[in-house]
Residue frames as a rotation matrix with the C-alpha (Angstrom) as fourth column:
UNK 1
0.578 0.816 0.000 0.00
0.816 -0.578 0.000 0.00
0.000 0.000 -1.000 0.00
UNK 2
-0.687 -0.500 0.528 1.46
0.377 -0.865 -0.330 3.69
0.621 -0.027 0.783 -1.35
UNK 3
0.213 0.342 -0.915 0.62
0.824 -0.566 -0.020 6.12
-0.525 -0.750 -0.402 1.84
UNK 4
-0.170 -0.073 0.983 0.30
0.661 -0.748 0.058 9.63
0.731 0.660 0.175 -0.06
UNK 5
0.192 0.210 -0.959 0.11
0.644 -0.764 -0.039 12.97
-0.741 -0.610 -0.282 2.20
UNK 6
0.055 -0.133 0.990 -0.70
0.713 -0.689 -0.132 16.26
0.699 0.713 0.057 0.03
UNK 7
-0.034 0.209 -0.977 0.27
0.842 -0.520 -0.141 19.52
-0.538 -0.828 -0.159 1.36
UNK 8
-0.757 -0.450 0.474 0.56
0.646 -0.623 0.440 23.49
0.097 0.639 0.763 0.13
UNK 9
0.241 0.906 0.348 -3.39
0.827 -0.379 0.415 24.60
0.508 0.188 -0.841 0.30
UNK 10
-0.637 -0.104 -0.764 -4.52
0.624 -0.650 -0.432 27.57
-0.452 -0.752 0.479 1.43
UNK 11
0.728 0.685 0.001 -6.51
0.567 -0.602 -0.562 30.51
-0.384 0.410 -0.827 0.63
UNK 12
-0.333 -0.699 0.633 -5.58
0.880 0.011 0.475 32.87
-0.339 0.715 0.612 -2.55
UNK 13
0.381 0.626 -0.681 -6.92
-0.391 -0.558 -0.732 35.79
-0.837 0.546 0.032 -4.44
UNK 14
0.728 0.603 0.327 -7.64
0.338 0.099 -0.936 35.63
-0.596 0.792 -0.131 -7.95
UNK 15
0.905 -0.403 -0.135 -4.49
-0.399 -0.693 -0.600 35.48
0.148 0.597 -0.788 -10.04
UNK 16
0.332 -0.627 0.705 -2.54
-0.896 0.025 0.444 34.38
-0.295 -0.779 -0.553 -7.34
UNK 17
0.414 -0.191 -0.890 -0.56
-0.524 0.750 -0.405 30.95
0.744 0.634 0.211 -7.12
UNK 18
0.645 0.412 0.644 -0.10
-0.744 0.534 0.403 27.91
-0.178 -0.738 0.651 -5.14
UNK 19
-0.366 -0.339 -0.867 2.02
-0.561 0.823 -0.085 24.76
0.742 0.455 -0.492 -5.45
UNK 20
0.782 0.533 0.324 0.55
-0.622 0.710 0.331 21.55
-0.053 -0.460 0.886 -4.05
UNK 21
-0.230 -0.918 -0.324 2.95
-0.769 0.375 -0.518 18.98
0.597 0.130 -0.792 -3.00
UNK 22
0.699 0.649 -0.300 2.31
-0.682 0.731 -0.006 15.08
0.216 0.209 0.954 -2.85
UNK 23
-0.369 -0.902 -0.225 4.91
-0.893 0.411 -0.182 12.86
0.256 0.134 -0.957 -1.25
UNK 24
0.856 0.404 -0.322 4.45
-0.363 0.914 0.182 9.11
0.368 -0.039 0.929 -1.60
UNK 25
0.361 -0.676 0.643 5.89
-0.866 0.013 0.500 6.78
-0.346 -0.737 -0.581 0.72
UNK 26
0.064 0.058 0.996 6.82
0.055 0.997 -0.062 4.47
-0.996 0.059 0.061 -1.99
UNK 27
0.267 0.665 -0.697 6.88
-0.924 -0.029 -0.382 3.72
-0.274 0.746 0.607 -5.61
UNK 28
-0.574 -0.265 0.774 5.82
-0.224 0.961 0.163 0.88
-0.787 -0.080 -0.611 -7.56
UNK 29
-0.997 0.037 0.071 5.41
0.076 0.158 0.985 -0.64
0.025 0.987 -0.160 -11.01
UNK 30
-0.353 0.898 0.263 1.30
0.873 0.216 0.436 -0.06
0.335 0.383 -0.861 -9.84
UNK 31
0.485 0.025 -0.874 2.29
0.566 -0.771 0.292 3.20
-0.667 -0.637 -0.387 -8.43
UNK 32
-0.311 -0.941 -0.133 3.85
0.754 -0.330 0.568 4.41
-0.579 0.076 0.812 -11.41
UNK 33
-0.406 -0.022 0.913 1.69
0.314 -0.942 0.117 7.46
0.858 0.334 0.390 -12.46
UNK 34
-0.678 -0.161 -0.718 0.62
0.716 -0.370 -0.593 9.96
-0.170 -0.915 0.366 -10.32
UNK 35
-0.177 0.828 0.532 -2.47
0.469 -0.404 0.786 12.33
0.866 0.388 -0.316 -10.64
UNK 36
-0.881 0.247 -0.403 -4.65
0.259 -0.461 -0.849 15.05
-0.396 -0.852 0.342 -9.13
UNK 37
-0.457 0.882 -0.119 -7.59
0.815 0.468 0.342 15.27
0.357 0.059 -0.932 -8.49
UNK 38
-0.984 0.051 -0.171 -10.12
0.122 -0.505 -0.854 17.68
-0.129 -0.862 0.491 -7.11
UNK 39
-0.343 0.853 -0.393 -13.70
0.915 0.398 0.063 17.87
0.211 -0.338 -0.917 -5.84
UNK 40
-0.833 0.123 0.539 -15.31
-0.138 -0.990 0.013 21.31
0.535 -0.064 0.842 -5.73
UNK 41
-0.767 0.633 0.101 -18.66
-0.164 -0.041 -0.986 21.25
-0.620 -0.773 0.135 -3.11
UNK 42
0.331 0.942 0.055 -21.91
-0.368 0.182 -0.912 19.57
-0.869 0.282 0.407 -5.01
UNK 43
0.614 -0.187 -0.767 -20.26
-0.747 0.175 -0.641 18.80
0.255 0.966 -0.032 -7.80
UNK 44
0.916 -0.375 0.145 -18.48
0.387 0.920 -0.062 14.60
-0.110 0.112 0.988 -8.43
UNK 45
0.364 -0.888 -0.281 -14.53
-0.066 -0.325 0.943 14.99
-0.929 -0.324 -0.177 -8.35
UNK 46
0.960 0.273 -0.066 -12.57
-0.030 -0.134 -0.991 15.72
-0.280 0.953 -0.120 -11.29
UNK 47
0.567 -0.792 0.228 -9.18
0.733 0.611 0.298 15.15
-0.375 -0.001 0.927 -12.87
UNK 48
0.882 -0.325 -0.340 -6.63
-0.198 -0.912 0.358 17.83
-0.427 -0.249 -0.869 -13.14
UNK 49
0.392 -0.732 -0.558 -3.51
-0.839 -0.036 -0.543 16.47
0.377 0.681 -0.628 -14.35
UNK 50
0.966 0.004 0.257 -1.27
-0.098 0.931 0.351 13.66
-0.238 -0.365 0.900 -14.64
UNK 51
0.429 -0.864 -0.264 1.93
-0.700 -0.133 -0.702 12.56
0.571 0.486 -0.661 -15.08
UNK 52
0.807 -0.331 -0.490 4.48
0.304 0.943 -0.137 8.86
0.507 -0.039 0.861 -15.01
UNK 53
0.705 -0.370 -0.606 7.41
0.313 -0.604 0.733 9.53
-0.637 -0.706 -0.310 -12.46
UNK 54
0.091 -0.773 0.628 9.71
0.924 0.300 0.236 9.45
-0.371 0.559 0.742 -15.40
UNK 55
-0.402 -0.202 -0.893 8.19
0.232 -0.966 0.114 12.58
-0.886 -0.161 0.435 -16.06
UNK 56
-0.998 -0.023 0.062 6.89
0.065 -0.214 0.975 11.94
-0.009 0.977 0.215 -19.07
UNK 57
-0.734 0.673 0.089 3.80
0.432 0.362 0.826 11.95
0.524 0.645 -0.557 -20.33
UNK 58
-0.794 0.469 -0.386 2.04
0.349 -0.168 -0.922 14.44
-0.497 -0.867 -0.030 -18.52
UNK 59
-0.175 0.953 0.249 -1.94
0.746 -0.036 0.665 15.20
0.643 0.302 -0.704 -19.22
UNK 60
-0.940 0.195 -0.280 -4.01
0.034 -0.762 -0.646 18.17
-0.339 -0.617 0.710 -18.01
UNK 61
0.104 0.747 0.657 -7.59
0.986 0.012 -0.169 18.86
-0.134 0.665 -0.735 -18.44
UNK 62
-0.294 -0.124 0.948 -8.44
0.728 -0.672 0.138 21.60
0.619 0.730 0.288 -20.66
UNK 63
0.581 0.600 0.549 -9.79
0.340 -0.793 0.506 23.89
0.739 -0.108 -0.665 -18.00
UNK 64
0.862 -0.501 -0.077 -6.31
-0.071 -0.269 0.960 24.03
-0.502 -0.822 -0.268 -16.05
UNK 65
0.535 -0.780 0.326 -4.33
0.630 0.625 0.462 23.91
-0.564 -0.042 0.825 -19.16
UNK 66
0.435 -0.257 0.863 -1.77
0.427 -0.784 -0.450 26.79
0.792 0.564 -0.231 -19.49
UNK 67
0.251 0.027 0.968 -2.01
-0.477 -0.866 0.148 27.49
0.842 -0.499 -0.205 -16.14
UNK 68
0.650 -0.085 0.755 -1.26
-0.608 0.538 0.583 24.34
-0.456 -0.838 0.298 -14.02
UNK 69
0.497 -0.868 -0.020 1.92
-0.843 -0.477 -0.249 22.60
0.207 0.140 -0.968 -13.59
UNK 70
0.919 -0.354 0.172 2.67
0.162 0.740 0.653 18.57
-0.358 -0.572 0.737 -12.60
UNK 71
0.493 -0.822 -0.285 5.74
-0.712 -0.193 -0.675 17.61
0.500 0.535 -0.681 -11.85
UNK 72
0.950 0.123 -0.286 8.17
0.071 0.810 0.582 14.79
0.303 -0.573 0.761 -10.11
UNK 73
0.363 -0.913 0.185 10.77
-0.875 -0.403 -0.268 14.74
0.320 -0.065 -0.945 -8.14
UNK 74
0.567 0.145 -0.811 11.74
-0.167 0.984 0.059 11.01
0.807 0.102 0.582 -8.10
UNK 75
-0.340 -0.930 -0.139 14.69
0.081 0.118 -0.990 11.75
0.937 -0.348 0.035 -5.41
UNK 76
-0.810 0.206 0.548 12.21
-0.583 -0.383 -0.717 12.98
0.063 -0.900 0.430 -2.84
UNK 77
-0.722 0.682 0.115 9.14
0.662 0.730 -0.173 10.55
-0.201 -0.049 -0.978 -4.01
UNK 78
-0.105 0.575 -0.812 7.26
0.176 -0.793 -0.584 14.11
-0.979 -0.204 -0.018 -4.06
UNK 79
-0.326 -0.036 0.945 4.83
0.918 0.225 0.326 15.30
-0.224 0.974 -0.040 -6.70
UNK 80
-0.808 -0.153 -0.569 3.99
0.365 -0.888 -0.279 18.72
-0.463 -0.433 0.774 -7.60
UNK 81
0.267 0.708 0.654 0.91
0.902 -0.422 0.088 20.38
0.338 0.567 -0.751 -9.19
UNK 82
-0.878 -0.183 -0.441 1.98
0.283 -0.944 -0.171 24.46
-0.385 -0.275 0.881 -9.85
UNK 83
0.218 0.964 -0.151 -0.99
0.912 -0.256 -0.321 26.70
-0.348 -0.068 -0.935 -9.84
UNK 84
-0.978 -0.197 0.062 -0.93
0.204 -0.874 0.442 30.00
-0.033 0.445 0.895 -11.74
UNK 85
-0.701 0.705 0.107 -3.51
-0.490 -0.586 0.645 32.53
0.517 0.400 0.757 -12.75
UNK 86
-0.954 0.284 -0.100 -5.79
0.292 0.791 -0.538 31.04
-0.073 -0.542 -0.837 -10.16
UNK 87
-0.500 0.859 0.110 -9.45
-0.450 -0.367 0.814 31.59
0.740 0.357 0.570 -10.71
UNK 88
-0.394 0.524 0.755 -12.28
-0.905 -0.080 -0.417 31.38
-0.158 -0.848 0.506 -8.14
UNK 89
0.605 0.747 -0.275 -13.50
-0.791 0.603 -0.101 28.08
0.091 0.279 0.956 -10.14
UNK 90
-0.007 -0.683 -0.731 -10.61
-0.223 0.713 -0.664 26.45
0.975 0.158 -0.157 -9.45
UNK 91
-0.356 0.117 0.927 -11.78
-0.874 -0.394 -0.285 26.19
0.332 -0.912 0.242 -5.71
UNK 92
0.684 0.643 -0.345 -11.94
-0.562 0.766 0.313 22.79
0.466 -0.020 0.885 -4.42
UNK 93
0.621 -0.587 0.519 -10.37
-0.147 0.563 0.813 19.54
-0.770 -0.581 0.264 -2.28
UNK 94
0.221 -0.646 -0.730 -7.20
-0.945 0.043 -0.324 18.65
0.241 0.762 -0.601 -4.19
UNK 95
0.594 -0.095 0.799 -6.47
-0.553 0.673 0.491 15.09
-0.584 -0.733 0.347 -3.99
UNK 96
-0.399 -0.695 -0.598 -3.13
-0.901 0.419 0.115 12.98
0.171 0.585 -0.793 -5.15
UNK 97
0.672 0.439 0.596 -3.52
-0.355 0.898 -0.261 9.54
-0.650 -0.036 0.759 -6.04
UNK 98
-0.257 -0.687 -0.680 -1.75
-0.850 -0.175 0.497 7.20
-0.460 0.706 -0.538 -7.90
UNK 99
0.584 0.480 0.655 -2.07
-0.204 0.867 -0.455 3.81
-0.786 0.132 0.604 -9.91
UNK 100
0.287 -0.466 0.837 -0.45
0.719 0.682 0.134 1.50
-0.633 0.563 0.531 -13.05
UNK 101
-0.288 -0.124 0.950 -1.08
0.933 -0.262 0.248 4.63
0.218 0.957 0.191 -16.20
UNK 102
-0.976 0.048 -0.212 -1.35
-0.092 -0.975 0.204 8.08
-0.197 0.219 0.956 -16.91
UNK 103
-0.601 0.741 0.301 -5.10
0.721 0.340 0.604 8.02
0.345 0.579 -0.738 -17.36
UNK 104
-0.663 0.524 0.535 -8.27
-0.401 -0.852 0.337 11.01
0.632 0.010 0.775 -16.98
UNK 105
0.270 0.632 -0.726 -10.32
0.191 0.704 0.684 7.86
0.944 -0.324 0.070 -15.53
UNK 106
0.061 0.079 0.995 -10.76
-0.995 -0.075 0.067 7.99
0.080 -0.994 0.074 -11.50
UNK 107
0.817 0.548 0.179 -10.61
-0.567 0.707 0.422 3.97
0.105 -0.446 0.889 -11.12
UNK 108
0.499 -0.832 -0.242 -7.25
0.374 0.458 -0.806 2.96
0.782 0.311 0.540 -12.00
UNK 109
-0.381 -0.509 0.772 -6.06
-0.325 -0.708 -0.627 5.06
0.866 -0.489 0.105 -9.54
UNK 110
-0.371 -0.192 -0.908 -5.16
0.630 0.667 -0.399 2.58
0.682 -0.720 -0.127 -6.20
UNK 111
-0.329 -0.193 -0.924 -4.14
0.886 -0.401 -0.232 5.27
-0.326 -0.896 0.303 -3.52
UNK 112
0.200 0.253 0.947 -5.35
0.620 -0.781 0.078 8.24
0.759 0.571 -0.312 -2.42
UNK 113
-0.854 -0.351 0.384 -3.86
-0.050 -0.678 -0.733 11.37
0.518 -0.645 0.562 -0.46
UNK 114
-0.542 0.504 -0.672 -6.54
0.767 -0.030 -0.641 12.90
-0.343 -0.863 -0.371 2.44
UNK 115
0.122 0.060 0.991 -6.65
0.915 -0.394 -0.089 15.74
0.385 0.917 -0.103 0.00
UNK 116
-0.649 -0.356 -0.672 -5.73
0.464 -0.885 0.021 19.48
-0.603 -0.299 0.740 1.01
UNK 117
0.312 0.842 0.441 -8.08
0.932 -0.181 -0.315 22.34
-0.185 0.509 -0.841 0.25
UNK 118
-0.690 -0.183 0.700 -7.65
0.629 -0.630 0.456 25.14
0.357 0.755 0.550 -2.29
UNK 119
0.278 0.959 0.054 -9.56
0.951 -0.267 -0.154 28.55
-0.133 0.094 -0.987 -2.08
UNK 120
-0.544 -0.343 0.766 -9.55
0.787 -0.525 0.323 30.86
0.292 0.779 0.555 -4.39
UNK 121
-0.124 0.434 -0.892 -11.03
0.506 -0.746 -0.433 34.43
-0.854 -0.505 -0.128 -3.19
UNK 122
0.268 0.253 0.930 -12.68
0.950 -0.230 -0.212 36.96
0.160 0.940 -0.302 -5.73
């Protein structure tokens, strides 16, 4: 079992920027992408970005791409998600997870963090 702990949240204004940081105690060949997630109040969680520790292959959805960052640091186990140009919709639990593939899907994905919460201020 990969134990995940996200930290970084916090409250923002509008513009502002954040990094989120994701350190797994572990990796393994079913631990080998890494992903965020996040869950906004009423509304089903949603996928934000991925990315394999190798670093490759990283994914983003389209409403955080330009402006959000993944990244790995394989030496620390620790993953990163930079925030930029933050926008009040971008308010929500962040949660790391990981699992076998780089995928947009929410099952493949084994472990999950506790998740750390974002809030974005007009």
């Amino acid at each position: 079992q990969v134990q995940l702990v996200e930290s970084g949240g916090g409250l923002v204004q509008a513009g502002g920027s954040l990094r989120l940081s994701c350190a797994a105690s572990k990796r393994t060949f079913r631990s080998n992408a890494m992903a965020w997630f996040r869950q906004a109040p009423g509304k089903e969680r949603e996928f934000v970005a991925a990315i394999y520790w190798g670093g490759d292959s990283a994914n983003y959805a389209n409403s955080v791409k330009g402006r959000f960052t993944i990244s790995t640091d394989n030496a620390k186990n620790t993953v990163y998600l930079q925030m930029n140009s933050l926008k009040p919709e971008d308010t929500a639990v962040y949660y790391c997870a990981s699992g076998p593939v780089v995928t947009t899907a929410f099952a493949p994905y084994r472990n999950w963090g506790q998740g750390t919460q974002v809030t974005v201020s007009s």
